[in-house]
ZATORMI-886840 format. One record per residue (C-alpha): residue number from 1; residue in one letter; chain; z, y, x. Coordinates in steps of 0.2 Angstrom, whole numbers. Layout:
R   num   residuo   cadena       w       v       u
R   NUM         a        A       Z       Y       X
...
***
This chain:
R   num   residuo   cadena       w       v       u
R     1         x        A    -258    -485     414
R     2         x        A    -247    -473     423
R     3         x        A    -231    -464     414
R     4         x        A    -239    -449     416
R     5         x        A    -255    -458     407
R     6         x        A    -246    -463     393
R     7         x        A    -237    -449     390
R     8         x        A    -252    -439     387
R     9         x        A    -258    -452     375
R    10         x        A    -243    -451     366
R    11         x        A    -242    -432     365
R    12         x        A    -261    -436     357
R    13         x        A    -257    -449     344
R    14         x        A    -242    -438     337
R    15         x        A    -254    -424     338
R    16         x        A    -267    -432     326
R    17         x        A    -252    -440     315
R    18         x        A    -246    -422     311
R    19         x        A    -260    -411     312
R    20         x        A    -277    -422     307
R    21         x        A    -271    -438     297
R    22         x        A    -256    -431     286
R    23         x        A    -243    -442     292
R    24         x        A    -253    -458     291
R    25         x        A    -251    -473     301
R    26         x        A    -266    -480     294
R    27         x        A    -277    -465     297
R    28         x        A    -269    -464     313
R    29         x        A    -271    -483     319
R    30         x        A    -289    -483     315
R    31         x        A    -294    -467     324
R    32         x        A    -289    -472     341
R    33         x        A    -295    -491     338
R    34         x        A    -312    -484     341
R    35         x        A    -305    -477     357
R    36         x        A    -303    -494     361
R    37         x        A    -285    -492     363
R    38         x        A    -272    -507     358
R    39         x        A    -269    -506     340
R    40         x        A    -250    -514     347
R    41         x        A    -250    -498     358
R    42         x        A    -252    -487     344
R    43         x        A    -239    -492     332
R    44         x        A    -225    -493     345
R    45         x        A    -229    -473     349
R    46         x        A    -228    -470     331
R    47         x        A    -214    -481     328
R    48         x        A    -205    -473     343
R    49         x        A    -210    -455     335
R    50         x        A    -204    -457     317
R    51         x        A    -187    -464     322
R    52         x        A    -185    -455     337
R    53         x        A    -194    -438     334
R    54         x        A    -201    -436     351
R    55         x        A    -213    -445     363
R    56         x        A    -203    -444     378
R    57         x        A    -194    -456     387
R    58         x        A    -176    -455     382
R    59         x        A    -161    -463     392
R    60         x        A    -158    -481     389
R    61         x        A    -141    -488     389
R    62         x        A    -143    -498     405
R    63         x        A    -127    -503     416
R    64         x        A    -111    -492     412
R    65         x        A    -106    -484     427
R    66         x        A     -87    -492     432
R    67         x        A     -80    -478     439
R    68         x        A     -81    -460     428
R    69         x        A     -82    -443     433
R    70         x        A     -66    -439     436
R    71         x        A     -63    -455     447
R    72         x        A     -78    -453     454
R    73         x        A     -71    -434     460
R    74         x        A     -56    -442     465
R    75         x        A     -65    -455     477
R    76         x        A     -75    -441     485
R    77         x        A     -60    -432     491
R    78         x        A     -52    -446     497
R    79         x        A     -66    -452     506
R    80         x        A     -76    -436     514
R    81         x        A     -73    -431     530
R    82         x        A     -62    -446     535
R    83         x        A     -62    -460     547
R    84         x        A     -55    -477     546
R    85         x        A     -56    -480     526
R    86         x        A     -58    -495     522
R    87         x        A     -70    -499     506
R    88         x        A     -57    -514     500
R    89         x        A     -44    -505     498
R    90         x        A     -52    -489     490
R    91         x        A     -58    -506     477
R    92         x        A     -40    -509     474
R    93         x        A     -37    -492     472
R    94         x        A     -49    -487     459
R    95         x        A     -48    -508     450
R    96         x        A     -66    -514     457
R    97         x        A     -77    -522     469
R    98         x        A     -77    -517     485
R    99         x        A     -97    -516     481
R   100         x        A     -93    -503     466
R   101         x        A     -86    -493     479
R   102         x        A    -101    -494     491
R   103         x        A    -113    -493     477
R   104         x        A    -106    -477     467
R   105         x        A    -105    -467     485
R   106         x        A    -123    -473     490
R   107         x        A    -131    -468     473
R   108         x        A    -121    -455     464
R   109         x        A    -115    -447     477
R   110         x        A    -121    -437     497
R   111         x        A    -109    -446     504
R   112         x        A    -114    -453     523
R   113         x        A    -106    -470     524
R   114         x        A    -105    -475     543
R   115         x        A     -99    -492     549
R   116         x        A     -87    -490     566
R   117         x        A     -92    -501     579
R   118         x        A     -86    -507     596
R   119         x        A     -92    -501     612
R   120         x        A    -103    -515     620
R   121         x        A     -94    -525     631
R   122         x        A    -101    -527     653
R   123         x        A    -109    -547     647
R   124         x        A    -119    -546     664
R   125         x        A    -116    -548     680
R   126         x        A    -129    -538     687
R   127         x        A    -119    -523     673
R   128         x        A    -102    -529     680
R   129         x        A    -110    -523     699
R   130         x        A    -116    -509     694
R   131         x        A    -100    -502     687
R   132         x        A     -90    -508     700
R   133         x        A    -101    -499     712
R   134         x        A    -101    -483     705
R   135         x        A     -84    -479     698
R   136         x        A     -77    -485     716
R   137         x        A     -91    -471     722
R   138         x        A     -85    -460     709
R   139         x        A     -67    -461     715
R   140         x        A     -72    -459     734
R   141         x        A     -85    -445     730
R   142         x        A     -77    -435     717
R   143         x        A     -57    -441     715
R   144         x        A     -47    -445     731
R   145         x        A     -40    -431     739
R   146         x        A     -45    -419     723
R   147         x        A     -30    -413     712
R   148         x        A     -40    -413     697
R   149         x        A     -31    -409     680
R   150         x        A     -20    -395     687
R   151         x        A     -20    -379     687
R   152         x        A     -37    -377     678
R   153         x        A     -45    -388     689
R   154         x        A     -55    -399     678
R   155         x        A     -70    -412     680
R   156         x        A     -82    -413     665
R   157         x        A     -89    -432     663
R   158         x        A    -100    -436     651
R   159         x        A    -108    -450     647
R   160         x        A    -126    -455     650
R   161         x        A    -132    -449     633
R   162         x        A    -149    -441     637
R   163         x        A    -146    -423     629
R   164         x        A    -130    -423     639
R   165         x        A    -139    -423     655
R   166         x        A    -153    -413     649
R   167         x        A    -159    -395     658
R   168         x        A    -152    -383     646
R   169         x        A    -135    -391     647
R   170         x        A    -134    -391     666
R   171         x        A    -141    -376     667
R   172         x        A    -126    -368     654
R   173         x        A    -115    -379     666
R   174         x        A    -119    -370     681
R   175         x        A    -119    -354     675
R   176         x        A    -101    -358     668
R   177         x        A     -93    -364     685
R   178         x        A     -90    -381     678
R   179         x        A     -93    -395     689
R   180         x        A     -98    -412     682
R   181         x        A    -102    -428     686
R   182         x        A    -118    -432     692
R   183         x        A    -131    -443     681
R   184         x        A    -132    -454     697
R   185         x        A    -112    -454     700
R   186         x        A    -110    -458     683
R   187         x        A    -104    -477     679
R   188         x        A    -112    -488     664
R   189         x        A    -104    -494     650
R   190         x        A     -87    -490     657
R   191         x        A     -78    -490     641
R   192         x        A     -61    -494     649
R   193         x        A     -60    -481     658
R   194         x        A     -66    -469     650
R   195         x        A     -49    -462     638
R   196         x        A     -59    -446     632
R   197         x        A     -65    -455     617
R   198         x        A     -49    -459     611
R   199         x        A     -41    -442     613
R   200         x        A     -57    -435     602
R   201         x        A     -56    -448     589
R   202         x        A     -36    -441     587
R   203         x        A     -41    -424     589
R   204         x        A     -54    -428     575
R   205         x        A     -39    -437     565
R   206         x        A     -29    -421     566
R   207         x        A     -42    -410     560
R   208         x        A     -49    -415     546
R   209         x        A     -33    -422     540
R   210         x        A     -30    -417     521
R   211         x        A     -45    -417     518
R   212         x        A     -47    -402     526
R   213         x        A     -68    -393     528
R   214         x        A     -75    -383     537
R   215         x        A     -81    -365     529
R   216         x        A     -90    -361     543
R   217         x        A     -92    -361     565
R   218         x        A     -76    -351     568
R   219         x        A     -66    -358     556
R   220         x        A     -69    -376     565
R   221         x        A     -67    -368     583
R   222         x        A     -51    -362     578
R   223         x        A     -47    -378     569
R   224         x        A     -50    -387     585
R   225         x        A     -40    -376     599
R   226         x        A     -22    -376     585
R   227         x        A     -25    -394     583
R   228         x        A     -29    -399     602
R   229         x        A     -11    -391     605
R   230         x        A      -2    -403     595
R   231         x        A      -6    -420     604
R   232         x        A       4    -427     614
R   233         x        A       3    -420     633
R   234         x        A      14    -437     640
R   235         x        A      -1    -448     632
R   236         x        A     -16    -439     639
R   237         x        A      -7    -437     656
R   238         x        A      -4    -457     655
R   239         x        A     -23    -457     650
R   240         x        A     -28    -447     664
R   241         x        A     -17    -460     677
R   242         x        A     -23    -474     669
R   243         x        A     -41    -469     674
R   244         x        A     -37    -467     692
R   245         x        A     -30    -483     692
R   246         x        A     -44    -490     684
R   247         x        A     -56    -481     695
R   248         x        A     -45    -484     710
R   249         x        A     -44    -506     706
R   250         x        A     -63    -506     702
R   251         x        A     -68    -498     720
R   252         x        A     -55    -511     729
R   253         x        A     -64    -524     718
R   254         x        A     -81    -517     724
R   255         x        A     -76    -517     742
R   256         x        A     -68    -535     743
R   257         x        A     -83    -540     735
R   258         x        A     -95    -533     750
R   259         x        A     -81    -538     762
***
C-alpha cells in the first residue's frame, strides 16, 4: 500500500468514525473487517486520530539538526562564492564533523560543493613528445621575433577545450582582430607553462573577496576590469618570461632530441 493509498483509507475510517458510527471504535473496526482490511491497521488510524486529531503524517523527531538557523546562515556566507575552504576547519569553527559540515551544505542548503584538483601530470612518453614538439613549434611559429605583450599586441591561447575551438568563437575571433593560437599549434597538457590559470584563479580571489555577488552581467564586468587593475603587473610580466623560457627550453629539448 502506497502513502497516498493509505491516506485515503485513513481519511475514510475517520469519516465513518464521525459521521456514521458515533464515535465508535467498535462499530468502526467491524465495518471495515468486512472490507477485509487489518483489524491492526484500523485501530492504529483511529488511535493516531483520537490523540492526534488528524490523519496525516506529522513530523517525527528524527535526528536534531547540529547546526541551527542562524549558524547555518553564518556557514552560507562564509562559504559561497569562495575558493580554497577547507571543510575541517569550517568543523572547528562551527564545533563538529567535518561530515556535519558537508552534510548540512548538501541537504539543507543549494550550495555546489566542488573538490579542487590538480592538473594531470605528462605520465607518457609518447604525451611528453608530443608537447615537446609543439610548444617548440609554437615558439618558432608564433613567438621568436614577435613582441607580444606590448603595446596591445596580444596573443589569445586557449586551451583544447572543444567549445573553445568551436566556429562561433573563431568566427567572433576573426571578426574582433584577435589572433590565437591555432587547435593544431596548441600544446597538450602543458600545465607548466601555461601561467593564465593562475592569474584567473587571483583575479577570481579578488573578486569575490567579502563575499561579494554578483547582481547582475554589468556589475561583474565592472567587477572584473577594477579588480584586474590591482594585481601585480611585475608578477604577470615574470609569468609572461617564464613562458618563453619554458617554450624556448622545451623546443631546444625537442631539437637535441631529433639531433
Amino acid at each position: 500500500m502506497t502513502r497516498g493509498e493509505r491516506e485515503a483509507l485513513s481519511q475514510r475510517i475517520c469519516n465513518f468514525y464521525i459521521d456514521s458510527s458515533n464515535n465508535s471504535v467498535k462499530t468502526t473496526v467491524n465495518y471495515f473487517k468486512k472490507q477485509n482490511i487489518p483489524q491492526t491497521t484500523i485501530y492504529n488510524i483511529l488511535r493516531k486520530y483520537r490523540q492526534h486529531g488528524t490523519t496525516k503524517y506529522l513530523p517525527k523527531s528524527g535526528r536534531p539538526y547540529k547546526i541551527s538557523d542562524k549558524q547555518l546562515d553564518g556557514l552560507v556566507k562564509s562559504v559561497n562564492n569562495r575558493c580554497g575552504l577547507s571543510q575541517r576547519k569550517l568543523g572547528r569553527r562551527f564545533g563538529v564533523h567535518h561530515s556535519t559540515i558537508s552534510r548540512t551544505l548538501r541537504k539543507r542548503t543549494s550550495v555546489v560543493i566542488r573538490k579542487r584538483r590538480k592538473a594531470p601530470k605528462m605520465n607518457s612518453e609518447d604525451q611528453e613528445s608530443r608537447a615537446r614538439k609543439n610548444c617548440g613549434k609554437m615558439y618558432r611559429k608564433l613567438l621568436r621575433g614577435c613582441d607580444y605583450h606590448h603595446n596591445g599586441n596580444y596573443l589569445f591561447w586557449p586551451d583544447l577545450a572543444s567549445a573553445h575551438y568551436s566556429n562561433l568563437v573563431k568566427e567572433r575571433l576573426h571578426k574582433k582582430n584577435v589572433p590565437f593560437v591555432a587547435r593544431q599549434d596548441n600544446p597538450p597538457n602543458v600545465p607548466q607553462a601555461r601561467p593564465i590559470e593562475t592569474v584567473w584563479a587571483l583575479l577570481e580571489r579578488k573578486v569575490y573577496e567579502n563575499n561579494w555577488e554578483a547582481k547582475n552581467l554589468d556589475a561583474l564586468a565592472r567587477r572584473i576590469k577594477q579588480k584586474a587593475k590591482e594585481l601585480d603587473q611585475k608578477m604577470l610580466q615574470a609569468m609572461v618570461e617564464g613562458v618563453r623560457k619554458k617554450l624556448r627550453t622545451m623546443w631546444r629539448d625537442e631539437l637535441y632530441s631529433v639531433c
